[in-house]
VOKE-492691 format. One record per residue (C-alpha): residue number from 1; residue in three letters; chain; x, y, z. Coordinates in steps of 0.02 Angstrom, whole numbers, m for minus. Layout:
# residues N
node resi=NUM resn=ala chain=A c1=X c2=Y c3=Z
...
END
This chain:
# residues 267
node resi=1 resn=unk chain=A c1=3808 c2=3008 c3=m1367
node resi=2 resn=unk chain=A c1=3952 c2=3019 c3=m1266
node resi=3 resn=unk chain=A c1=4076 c2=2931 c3=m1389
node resi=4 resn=unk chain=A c1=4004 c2=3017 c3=m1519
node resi=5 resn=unk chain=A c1=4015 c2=3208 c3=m1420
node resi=6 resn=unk chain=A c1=4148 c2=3206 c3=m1283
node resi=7 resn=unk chain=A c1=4128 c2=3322 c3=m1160
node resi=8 resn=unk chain=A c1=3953 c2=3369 c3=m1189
node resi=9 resn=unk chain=A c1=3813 c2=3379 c3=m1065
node resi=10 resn=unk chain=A c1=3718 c2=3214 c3=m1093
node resi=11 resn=unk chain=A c1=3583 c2=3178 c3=m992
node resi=12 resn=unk chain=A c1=3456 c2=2990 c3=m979
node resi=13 resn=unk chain=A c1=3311 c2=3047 c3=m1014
node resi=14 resn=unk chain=A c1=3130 c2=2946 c3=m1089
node resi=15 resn=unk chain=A c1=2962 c2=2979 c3=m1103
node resi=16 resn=unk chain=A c1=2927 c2=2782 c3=m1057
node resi=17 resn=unk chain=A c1=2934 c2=2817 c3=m870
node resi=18 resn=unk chain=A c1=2820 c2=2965 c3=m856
node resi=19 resn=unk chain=A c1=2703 c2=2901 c3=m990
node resi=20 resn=unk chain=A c1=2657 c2=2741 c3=m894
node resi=21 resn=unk chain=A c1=2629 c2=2829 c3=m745
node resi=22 resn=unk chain=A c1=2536 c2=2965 c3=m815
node resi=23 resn=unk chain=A c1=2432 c2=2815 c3=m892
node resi=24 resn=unk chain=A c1=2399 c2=2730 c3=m709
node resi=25 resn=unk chain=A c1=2350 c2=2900 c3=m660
node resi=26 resn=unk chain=A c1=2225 c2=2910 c3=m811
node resi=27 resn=unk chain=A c1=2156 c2=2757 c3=m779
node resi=28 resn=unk chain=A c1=2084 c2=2806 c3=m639
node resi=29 resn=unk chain=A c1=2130 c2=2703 c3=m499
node resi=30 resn=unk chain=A c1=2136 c2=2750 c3=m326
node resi=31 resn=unk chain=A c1=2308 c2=2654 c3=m268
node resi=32 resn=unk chain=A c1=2461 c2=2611 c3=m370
node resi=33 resn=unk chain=A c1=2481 c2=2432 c3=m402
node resi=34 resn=unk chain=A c1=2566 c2=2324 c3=m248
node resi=35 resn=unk chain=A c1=2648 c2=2158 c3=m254
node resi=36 resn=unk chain=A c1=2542 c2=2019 c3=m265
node resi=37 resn=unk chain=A c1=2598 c2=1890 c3=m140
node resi=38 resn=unk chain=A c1=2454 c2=1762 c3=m167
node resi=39 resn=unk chain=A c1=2451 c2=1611 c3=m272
node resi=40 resn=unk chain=A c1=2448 c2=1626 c3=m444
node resi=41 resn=unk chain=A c1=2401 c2=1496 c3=m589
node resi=42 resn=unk chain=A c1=2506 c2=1524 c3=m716
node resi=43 resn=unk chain=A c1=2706 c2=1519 c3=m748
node resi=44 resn=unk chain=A c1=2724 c2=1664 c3=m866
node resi=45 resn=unk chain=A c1=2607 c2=1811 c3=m966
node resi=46 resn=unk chain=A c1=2677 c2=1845 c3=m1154
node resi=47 resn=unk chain=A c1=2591 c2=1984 c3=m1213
node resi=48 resn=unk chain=A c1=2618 c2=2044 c3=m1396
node resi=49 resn=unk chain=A c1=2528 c2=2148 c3=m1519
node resi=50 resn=unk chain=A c1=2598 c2=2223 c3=m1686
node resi=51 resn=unk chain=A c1=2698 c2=2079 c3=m1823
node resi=52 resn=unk chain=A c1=2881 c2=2037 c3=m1785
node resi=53 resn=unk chain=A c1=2994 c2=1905 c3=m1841
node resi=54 resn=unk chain=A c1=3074 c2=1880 c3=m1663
node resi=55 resn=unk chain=A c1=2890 c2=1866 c3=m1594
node resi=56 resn=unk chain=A c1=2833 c2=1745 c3=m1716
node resi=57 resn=unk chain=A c1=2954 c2=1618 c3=m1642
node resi=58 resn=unk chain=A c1=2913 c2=1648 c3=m1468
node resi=59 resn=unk chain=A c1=2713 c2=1636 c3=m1484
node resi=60 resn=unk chain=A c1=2732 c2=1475 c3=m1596
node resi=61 resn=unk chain=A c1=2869 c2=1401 c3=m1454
node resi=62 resn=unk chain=A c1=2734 c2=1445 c3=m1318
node resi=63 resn=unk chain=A c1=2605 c2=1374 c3=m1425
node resi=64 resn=unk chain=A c1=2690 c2=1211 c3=m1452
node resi=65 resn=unk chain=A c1=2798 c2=1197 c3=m1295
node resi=66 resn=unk chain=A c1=2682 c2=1257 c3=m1174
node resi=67 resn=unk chain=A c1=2489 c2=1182 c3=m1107
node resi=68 resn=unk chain=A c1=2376 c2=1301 c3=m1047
node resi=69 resn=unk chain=A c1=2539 c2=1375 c3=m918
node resi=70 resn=unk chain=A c1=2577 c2=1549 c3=m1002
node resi=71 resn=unk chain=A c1=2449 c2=1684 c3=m1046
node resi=72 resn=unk chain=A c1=2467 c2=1738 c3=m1236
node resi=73 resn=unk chain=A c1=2421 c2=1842 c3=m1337
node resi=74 resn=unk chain=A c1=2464 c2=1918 c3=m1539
node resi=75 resn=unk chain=A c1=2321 c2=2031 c3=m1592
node resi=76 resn=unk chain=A c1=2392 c2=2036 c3=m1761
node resi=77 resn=unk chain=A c1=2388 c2=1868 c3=m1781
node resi=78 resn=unk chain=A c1=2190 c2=1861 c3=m1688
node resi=79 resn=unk chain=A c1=2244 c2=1789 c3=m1520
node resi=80 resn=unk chain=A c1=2189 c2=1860 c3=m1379
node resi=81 resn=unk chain=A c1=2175 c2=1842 c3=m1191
node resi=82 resn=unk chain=A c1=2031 c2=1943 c3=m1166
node resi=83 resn=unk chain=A c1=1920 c2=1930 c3=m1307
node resi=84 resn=unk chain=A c1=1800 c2=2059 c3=m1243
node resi=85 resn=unk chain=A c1=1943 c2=2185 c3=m1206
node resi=86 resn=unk chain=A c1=1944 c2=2341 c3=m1324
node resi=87 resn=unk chain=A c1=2136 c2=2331 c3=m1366
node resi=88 resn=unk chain=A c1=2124 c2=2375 c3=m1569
node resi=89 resn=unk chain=A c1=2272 c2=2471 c3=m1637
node resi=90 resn=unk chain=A c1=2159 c2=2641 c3=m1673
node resi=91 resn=unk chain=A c1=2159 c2=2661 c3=m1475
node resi=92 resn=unk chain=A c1=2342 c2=2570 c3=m1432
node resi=93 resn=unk chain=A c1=2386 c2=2745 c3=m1330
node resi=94 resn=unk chain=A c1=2249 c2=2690 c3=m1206
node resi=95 resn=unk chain=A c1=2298 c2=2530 c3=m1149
node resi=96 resn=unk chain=A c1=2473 c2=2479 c3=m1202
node resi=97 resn=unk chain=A c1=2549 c2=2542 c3=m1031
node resi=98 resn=unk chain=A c1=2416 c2=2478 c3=m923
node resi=99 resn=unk chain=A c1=2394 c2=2263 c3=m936
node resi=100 resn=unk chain=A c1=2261 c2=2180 c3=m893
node resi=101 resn=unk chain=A c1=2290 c2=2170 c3=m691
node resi=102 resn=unk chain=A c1=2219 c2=2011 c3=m688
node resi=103 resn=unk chain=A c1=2322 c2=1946 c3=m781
node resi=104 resn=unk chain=A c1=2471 c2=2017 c3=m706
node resi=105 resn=unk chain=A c1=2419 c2=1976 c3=m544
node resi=106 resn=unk chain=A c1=2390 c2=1763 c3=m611
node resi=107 resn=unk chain=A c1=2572 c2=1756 c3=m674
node resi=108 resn=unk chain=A c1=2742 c2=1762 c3=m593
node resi=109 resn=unk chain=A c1=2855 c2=1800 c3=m744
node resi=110 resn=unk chain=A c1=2841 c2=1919 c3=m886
node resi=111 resn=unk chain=A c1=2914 c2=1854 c3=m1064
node resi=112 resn=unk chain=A c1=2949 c2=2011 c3=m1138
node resi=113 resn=unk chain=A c1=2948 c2=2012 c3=m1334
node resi=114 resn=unk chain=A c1=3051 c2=2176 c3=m1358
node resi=115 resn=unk chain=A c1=3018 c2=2302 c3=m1533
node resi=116 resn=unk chain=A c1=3192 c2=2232 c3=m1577
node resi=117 resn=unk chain=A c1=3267 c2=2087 c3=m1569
node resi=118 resn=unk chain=A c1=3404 c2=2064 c3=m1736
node resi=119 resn=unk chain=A c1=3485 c2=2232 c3=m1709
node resi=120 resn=unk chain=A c1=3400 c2=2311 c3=m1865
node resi=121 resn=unk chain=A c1=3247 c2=2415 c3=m1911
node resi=122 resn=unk chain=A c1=3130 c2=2454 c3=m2017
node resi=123 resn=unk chain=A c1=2982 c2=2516 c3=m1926
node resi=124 resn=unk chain=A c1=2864 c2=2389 c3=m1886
node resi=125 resn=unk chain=A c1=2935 c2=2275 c3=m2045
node resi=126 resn=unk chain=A c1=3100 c2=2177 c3=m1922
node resi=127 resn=unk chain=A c1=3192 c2=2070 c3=m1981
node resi=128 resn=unk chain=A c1=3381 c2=1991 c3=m1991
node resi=129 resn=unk chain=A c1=3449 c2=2119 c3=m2138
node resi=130 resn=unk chain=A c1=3299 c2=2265 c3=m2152
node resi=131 resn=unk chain=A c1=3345 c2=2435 c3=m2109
node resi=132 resn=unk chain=A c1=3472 c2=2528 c3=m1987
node resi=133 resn=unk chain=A c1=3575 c2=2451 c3=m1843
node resi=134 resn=unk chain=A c1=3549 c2=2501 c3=m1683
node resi=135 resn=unk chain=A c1=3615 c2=2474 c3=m1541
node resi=136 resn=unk chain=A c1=3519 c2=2404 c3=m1392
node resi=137 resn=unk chain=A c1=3340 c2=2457 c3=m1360
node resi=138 resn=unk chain=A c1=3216 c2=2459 c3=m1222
node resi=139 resn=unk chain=A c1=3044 c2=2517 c3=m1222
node resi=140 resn=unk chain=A c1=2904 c2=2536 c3=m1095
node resi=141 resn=unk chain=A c1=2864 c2=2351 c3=m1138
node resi=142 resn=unk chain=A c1=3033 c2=2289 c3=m1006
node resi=143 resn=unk chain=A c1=2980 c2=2462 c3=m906
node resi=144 resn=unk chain=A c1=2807 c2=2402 c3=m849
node resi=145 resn=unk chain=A c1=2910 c2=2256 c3=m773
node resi=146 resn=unk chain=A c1=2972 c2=2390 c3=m647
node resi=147 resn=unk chain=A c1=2817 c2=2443 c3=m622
node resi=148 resn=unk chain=A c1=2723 c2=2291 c3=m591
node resi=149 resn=unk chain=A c1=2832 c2=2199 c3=m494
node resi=150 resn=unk chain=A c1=2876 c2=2076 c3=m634
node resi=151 resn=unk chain=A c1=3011 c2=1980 c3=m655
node resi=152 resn=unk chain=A c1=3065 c2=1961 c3=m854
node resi=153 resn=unk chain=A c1=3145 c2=1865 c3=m976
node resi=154 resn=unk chain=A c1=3193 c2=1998 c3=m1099
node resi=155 resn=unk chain=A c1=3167 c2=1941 c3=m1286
node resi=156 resn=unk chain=A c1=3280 c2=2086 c3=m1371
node resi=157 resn=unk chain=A c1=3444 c2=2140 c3=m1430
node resi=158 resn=unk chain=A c1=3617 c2=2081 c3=m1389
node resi=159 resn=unk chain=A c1=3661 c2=2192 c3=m1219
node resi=160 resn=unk chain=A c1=3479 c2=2237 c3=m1176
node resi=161 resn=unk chain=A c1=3486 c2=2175 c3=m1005
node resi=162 resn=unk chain=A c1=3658 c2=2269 c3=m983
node resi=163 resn=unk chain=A c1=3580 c2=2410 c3=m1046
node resi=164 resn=unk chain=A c1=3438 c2=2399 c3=m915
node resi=165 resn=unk chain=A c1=3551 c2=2352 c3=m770
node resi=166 resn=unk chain=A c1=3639 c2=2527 c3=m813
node resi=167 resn=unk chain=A c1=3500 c2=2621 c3=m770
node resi=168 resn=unk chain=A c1=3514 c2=2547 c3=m606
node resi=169 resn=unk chain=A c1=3372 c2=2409 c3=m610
node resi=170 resn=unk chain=A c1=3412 c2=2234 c3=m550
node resi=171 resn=unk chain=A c1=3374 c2=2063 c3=m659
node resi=172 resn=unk chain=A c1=3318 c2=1897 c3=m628
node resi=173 resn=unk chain=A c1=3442 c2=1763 c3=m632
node resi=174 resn=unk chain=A c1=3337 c2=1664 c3=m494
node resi=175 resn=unk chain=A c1=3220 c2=1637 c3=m644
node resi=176 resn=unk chain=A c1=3326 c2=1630 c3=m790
node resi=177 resn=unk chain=A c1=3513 c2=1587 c3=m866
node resi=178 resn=unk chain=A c1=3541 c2=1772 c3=m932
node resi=179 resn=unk chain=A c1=3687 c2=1739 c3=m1027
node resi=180 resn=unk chain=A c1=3594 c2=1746 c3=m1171
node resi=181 resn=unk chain=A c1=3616 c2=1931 c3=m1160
node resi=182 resn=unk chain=A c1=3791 c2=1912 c3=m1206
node resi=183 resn=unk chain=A c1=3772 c2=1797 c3=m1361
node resi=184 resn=unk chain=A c1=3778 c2=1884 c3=m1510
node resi=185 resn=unk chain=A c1=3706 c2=1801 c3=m1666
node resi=186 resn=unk chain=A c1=3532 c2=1825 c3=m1650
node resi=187 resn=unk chain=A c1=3481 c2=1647 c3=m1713
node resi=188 resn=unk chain=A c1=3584 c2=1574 c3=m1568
node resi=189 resn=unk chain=A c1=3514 c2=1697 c3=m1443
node resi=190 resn=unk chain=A c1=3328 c2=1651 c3=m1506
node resi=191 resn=unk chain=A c1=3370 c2=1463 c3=m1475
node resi=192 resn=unk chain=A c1=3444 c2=1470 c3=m1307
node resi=193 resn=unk chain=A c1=3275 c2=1612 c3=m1249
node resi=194 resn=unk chain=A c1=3168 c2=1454 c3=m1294
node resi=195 resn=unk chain=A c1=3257 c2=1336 c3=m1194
node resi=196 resn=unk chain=A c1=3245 c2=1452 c3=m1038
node resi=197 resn=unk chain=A c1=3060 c2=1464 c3=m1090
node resi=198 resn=unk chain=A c1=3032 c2=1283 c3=m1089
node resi=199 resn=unk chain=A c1=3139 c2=1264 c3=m927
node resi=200 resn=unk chain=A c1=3031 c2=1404 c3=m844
node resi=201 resn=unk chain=A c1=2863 c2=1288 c3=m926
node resi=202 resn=unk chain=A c1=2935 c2=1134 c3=m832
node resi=203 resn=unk chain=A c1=2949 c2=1204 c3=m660
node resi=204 resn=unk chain=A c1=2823 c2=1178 c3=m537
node resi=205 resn=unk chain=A c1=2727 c2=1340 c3=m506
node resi=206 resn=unk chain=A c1=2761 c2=1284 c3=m313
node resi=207 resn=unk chain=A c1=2937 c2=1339 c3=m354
node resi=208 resn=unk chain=A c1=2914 c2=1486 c3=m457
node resi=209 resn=unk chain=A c1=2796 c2=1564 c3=m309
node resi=210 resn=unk chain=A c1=2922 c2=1534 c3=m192
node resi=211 resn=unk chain=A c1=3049 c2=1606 c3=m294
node resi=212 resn=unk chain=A c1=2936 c2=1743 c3=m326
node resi=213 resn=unk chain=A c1=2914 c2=1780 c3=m117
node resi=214 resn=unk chain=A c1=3074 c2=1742 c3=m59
node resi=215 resn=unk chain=A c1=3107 c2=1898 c3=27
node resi=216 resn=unk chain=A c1=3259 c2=1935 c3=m54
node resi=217 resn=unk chain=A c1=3153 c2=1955 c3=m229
node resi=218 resn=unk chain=A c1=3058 c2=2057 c3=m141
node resi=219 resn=unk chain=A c1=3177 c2=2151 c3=m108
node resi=220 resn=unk chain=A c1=3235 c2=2176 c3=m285
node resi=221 resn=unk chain=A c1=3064 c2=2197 c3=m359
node resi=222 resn=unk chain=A c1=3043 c2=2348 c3=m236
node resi=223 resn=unk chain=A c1=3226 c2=2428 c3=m284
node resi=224 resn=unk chain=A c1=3157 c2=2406 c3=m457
node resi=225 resn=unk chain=A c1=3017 c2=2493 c3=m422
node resi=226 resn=unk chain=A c1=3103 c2=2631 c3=m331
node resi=227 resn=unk chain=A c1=3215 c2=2660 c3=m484
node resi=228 resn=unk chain=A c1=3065 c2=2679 c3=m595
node resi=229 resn=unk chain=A c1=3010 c2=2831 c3=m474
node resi=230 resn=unk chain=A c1=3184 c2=2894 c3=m463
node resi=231 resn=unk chain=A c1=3190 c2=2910 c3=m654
node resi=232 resn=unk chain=A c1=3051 c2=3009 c3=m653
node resi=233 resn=unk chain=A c1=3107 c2=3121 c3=m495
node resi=234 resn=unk chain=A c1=3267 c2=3154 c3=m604
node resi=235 resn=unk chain=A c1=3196 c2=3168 c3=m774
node resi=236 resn=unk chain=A c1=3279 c2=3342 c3=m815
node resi=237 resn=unk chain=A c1=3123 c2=3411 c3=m893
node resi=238 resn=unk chain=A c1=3054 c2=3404 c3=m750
node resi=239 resn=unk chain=A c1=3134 c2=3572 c3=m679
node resi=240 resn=unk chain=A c1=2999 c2=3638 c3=m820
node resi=241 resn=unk chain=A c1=2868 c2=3576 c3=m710
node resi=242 resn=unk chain=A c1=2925 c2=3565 c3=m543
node resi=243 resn=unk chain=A c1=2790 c2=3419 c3=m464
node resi=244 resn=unk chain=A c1=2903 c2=3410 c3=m320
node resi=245 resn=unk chain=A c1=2865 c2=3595 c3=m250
node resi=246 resn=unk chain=A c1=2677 c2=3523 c3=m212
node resi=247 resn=unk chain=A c1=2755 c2=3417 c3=m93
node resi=248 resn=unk chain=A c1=2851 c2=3549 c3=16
node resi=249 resn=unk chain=A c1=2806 c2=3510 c3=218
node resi=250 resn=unk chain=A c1=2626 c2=3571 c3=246
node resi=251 resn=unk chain=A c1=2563 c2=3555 c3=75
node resi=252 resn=unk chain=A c1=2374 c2=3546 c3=32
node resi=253 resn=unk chain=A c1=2414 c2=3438 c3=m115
node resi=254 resn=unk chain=A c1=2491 c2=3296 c3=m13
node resi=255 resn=unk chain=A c1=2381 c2=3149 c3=m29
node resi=256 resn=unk chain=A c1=2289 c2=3199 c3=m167
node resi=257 resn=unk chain=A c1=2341 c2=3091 c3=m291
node resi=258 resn=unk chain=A c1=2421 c2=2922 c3=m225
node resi=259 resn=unk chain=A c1=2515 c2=2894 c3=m371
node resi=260 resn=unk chain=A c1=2623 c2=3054 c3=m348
node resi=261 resn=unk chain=A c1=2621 c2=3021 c3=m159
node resi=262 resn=unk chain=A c1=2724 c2=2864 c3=m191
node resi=263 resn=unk chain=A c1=2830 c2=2955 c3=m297
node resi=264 resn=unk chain=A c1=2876 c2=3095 c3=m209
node resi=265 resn=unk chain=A c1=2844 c2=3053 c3=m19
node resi=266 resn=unk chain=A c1=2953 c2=2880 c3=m58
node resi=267 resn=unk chain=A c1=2822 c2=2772 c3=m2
END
């Protein structure tokens, strides 16, 4: 927007942020989520719902590359990590910001199969020539990463993880080679994401956790977590509804809700 309109007044703004935490709020849980510094059984969680070309790929390279290390799931395609979960599409608003802590708490990396991966669109119908380019594009699916303490491999567009180190967030290349953010033919980008998943598949989770609780990652995973609340501090709708005046010095609403209490008291 700025190449396109010099000298306007352009502003970051999502509803991605605010949404997932007004989702932890909803879901009624006393304390936001903390790190989880225990041991965890699995390498990786690869969670996926609607039909994509680019996630195709990556569940049938888990399948095939991977035994019983990664948590998966494709609920268009029937697989599922919690059978008994109610995660249909009718009620997706309910749930799609808020995995399966569990499950988040058993794995120490997050593969995350963007909405786009090719640099086209077409809705929900991706593939190498459908649609309108775009440019790159991250959703509340890398977000959550922020949120819960995760650190990704990002499945998406050419520049995605330059996009999301713009906003101020920090990546993981203790985990992974991220060049692959910089290659741009898709098919070669797709080829060199499986290798770093079968790389991450052949480490011993002894590794990975103390990767994971080194204390300079953290470190990171709390800056990362900080920008996530910053974004939502600065989000410049909120002068329309001004959450921060509740928490003037003296305030009956401090500690009322924890979730806003980390927010806006830093904690």
């Amino acid at each position: 927007l700025e190449k396109l309109l010099p000298g306007a007044e352009v502003k970051f703004n999502t509803v991605y942020f605010k949404r997932i935490l007004r989702s932890n709020v909803l879901k009624g849980d006393k304390q936001p989520y903390i790190i989880n510094n225990g041991k965890r059984s699995k390498h990786a969680m690869c969670l996926n719902n609607f039909n994509k070309v680019h996630r195709n790929e990556i569940v049938e390279h888990i399948q095939s590359e991977t035994d019983n290390t990664m948590y998966l799931s494709y609920l268009s395609k029937g697989i599922r990590v919690q059978p008994e979960r109610e995660t249909t599409v009718s009620i997706i608003d309910k749930w799609q910001d808020t995995p399966p802590l569990q499950i988040v708490n058993d794995s120490y990396v997050n593969i995350v199969t963007e909405t786009y991966f090719y640099g086209f669109r077409d809705y929900h119908q991706e593939g190498t020539t459908v649609g309108k380019e775009l440019s790159a594009f991250i959703t509340e699916k890398a977000f959550k990463c922020a949120y819960y303490y995760q650190p990704m491999l990002l499945i998406a567009m050419q520049d995605s993880l330059k996009a999301w180190r713009a906003l101020g967030f920090e990546s993981f290349p203790e985990f992974f080679d991220e060049s692959y953010d910089e290659e741009p033919d898709p098919m070669k980008r797709m080829e060199v994401l499986k290798l770093e998943i079968t790389k991450l598949n052949n480490r011993p989770i002894q590794e990975l956790h103390d990767i994971y609780n080194h204390p300079s990652m953290i470190e990171k995973l709390k800056h990362n977590k900080q920008v996530f609340n910053n974004l939502i501090k600065q989000d410049p709708l909120m002068r329309w509804s001004p959450i921060h005046n509740l928490y003037e010095k003296g305030s009956k609403y401090i500690g009322l809700n924890p979730h806003l209490d980390e927010i806006y008291l830093d904690k």
